[in-house]
N, C-alpha and C positions, 0 to 999 in steps of 0.2 A: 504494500500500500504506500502511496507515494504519500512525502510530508505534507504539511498542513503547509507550512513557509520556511523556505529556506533560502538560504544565501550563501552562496559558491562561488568563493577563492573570488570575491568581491574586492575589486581596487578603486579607488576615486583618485584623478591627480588632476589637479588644478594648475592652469598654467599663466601668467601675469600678462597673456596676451600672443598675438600673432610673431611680433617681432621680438619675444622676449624669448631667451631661454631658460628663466628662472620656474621654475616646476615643485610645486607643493603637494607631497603626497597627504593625502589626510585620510584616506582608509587602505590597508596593503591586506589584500590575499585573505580578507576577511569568510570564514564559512561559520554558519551558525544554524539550526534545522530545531524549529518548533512542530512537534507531532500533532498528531490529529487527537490523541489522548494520550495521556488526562491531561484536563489544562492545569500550562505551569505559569509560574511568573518571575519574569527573568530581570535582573539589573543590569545595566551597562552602566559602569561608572566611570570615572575619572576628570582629571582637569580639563579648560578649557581650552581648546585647540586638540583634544584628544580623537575627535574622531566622530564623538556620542550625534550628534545633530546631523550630519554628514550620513551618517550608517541611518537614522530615520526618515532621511527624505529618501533616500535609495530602497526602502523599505516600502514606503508609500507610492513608490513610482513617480514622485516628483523629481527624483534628480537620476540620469542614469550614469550607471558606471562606468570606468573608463575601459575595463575587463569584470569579466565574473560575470554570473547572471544571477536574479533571483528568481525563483519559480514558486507560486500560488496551484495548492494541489498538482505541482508536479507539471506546471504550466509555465514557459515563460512568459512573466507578466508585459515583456514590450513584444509580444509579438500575441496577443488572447485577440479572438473575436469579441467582437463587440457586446454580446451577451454575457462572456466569460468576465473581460472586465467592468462591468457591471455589476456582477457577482462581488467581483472582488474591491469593489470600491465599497460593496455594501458591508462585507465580512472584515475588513480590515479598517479599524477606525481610529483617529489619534486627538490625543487631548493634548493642546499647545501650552506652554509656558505661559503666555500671557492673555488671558480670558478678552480680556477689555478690547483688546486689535480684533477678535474673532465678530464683536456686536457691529452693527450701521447704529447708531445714537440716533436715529432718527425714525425706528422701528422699537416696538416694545418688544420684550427676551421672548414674547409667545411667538413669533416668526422665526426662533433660528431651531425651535422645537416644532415648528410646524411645516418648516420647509424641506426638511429629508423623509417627513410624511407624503406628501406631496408628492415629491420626486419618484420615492420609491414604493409606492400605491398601497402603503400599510393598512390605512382606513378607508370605509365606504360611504361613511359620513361623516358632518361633524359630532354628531353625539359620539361616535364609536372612536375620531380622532380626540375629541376632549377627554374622555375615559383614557385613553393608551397614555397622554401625554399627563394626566395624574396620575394614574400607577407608578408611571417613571419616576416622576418628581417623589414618591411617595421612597419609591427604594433607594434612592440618594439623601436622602435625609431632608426631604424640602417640603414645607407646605406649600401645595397650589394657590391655596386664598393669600398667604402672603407673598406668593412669586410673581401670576401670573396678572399680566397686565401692565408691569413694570416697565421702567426705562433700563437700559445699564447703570448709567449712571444713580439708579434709584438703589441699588442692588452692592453690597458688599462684595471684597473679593473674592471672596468664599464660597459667598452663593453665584456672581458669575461663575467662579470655575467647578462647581456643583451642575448649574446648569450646563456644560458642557461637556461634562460627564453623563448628565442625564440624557444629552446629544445621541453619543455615542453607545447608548444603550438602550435608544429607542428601536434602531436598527439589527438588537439583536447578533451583536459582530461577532467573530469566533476570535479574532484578535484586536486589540488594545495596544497600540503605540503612546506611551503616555511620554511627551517631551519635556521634562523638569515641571513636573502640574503643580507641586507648592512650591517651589523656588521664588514665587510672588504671593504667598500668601501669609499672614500672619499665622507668628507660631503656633497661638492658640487655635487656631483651625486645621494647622497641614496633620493634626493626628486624628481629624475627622474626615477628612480626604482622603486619608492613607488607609483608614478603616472600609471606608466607601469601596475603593480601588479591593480592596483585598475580600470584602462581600462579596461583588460583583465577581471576580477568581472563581470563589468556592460555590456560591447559591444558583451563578448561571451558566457555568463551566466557561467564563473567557480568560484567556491567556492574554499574558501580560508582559508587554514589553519595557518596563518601566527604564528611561533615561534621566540619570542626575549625576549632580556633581557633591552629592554628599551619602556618604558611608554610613551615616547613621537611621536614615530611613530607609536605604537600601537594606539594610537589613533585618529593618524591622517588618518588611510586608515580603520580602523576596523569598526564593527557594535556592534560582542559580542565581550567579554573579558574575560578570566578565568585564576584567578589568583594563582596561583599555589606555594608552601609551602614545602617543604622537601617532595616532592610527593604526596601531594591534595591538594585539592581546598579552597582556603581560599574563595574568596570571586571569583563571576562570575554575568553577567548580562549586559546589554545596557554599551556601552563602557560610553557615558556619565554621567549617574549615576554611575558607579563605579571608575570615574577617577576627576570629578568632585567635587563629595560630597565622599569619599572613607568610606565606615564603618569599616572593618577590622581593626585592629590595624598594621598588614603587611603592609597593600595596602596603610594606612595613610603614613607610613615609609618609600614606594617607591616615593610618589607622593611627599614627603617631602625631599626629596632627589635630585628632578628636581631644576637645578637654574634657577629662574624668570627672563625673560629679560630686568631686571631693575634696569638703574644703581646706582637708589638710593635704591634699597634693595640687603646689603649684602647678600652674598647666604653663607650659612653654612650645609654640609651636614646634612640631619636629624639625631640624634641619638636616640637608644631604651634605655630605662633605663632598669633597670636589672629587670628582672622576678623574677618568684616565683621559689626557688629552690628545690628541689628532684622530680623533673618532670620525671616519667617513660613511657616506652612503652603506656602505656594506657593513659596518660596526652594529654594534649594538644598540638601537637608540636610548638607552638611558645610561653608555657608559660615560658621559662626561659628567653626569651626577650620583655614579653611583661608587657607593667605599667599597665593595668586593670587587672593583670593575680589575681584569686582569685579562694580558695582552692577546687572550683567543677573543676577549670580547672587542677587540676594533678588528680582530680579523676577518669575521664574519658575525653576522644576528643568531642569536642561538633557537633550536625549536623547541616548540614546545614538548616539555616533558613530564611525562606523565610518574607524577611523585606518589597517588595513591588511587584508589580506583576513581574516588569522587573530585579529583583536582589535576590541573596543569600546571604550569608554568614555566615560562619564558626566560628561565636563566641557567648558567653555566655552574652555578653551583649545584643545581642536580643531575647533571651531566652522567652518574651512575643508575639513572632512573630510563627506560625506555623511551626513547624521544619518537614521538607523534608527527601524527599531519592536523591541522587546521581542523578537518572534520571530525575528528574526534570528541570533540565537545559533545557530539549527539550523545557520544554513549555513555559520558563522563555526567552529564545534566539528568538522562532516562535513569541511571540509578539513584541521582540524589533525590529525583522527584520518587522515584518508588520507594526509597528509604525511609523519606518524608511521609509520605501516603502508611507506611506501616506504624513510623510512628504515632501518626497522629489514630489511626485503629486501635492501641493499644492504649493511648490515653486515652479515648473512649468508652474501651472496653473495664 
């Protein structure tokens, strides 16, 4: 059975023009394969300029690659009949970083929930569109009587980007592209968002592509994690082994970076000590920041290696560990979610 969505040996290089030769990779040789079941929910983290926004418009079919392809049920998505993507425009839905750009100010928030009604023939009337579009509002945490009829501007940030969650689950999607959804929202709400995001996982089986740049709610709604580096994968695998125990020397440097809620331990951002210098193209890209950086790391990028069943990682100090290909992640993610799925049976039971 072919995957639900996948992406294969994905590259993006952006280049500063026709007469320029200056060339920015910002995604290398990317493969990643979300299944048809069980839905999971996956983290792409890291800084910016890493990659994370780049790999979601490629995702969505907004931006195409420079190589690689992605495929929707086993379909290349630039090349689907016109029915297929349609399909796929409907099943794959994504929540933006910043709610407020998504409204017209000039239209009340009942048109951006009534207009993918519309489009994609959900209701037969309006009674039966008014019903669909409460029940929504009902499973994202929102009252209809206080939402609907509003301005944006009438509307907190929370509840724009609620409603636009509630968007994207009108349509019933089989996946979720969430692009940084509380990165703009105040903090006393992003754990009622993240709540939303992670109901919506469990109660209607969507899988979840969640994109940020912070570690701490990546792990509190995720299963996988993949941790992303100037456009690849440092390290990827079960969110708890790789946020817990971090192997990378990156991923140590984000998670070193979290302050401890303790008010007897000062928090001091982590810093990198200075790498190895004359690090080229073919080097490692984070050996000019990294302390274990040693001279096989400018000689070439190291692969990923596969340090325990549920994790990878992209460096030379596990070099005694089986080194992988890119697509490996499938089967590295399929056991942490089964892992996960038996846990969560057992605390049940």
């Amino acid at each position: 059975m072919a995957a639900l969505l996948e992406a294969r040996n994905v590259t993006k290089v952006f280049s500063a023009g026709i007469l320029s030769k200056k060339r920015a990779v910002a995604l290398e040789d990317f493969s990643f394969t979300i299944q048809d079941s069980p839905p999971s929910f996956t983290a792409v983290v890291g800084e910016s300029g890493s990659g994370k926004t780049t790999l979601a418009r490629i995702l969505l079919g907004l931006t195409e690659p420079t190589s690689g392809t992605v495929r929707y049920k086993g379909k290349d998505i630039r090349h689907m009949s016109r029915a297929e993507h349609r399909t796929y425009l409907r099943e794959v839905q994504v929540i933006f970083q910043d709610p407020y750009e998504v409204y017209n100010p000039f239209y009340n928030v009942d048109h951006v929930l009534e207009t993918p009604i519309t489009k994609f023939r959900l209701a037969n009337s309006h009674k039966e569109r008014r019903a669909l579009i409460e029940r929504t509002l009902h499973a994202v945490g929102l009252r209809p009587e206080e939402t609907l009829g509003r301005f944006p501007h009438q509307l907190s940030g929370g509840q724009r980007q609620r409603i636009m969650v509630a968007r994207a689950l009108l349509l019933r999607p089989r996946i979720i592209i969430a692009d940084e959804p509380v990165s703009m929202v105040d903090a006393s709400l992003r754990a009622t968002i993240l709540k939303n995001l992670s109901q919506l996982n469990k109660e209607f089986g969507i899988s979840f592509i969640y994109i940020t740049h912070d570690l701490t709610t990546a792990y509190q709604v995720s299963e996988n994690i993949i941790v992303l580096y100037r456009g690849a994968v440092a390290e990827a695998g079960d969110v708890e082994h790789v946020v817990q125990d971090p192997q990378h020397p990156y991923t140590q440097l984000l998670v070193g970076s979290i302050p401890l809620p303790d008010p007897h331990h000062p928090w001091a951002a982590a810093k990198a000590p200075a790498g190895l210098s004359g690090s080229t193209a073919e080097s490692c890209k984070f050996t000019d920041r990294c302390p274990y950086a040693m001279p096989m790391c400018v000689e070439q990028p190291p692969p990923l290696f596969r340090t325990n069943p549920r994790r990878v990682s992209a460096c030379y100090l596990y070099r005694d560990s089986p080194a992988t290909v890119p697509e490996t992640l499938t089967d590295v993610f399929a056991g942490s979610v089964a892992d996960s799925n038996q846990d969560h049976a057992a605390a049940d039971g």
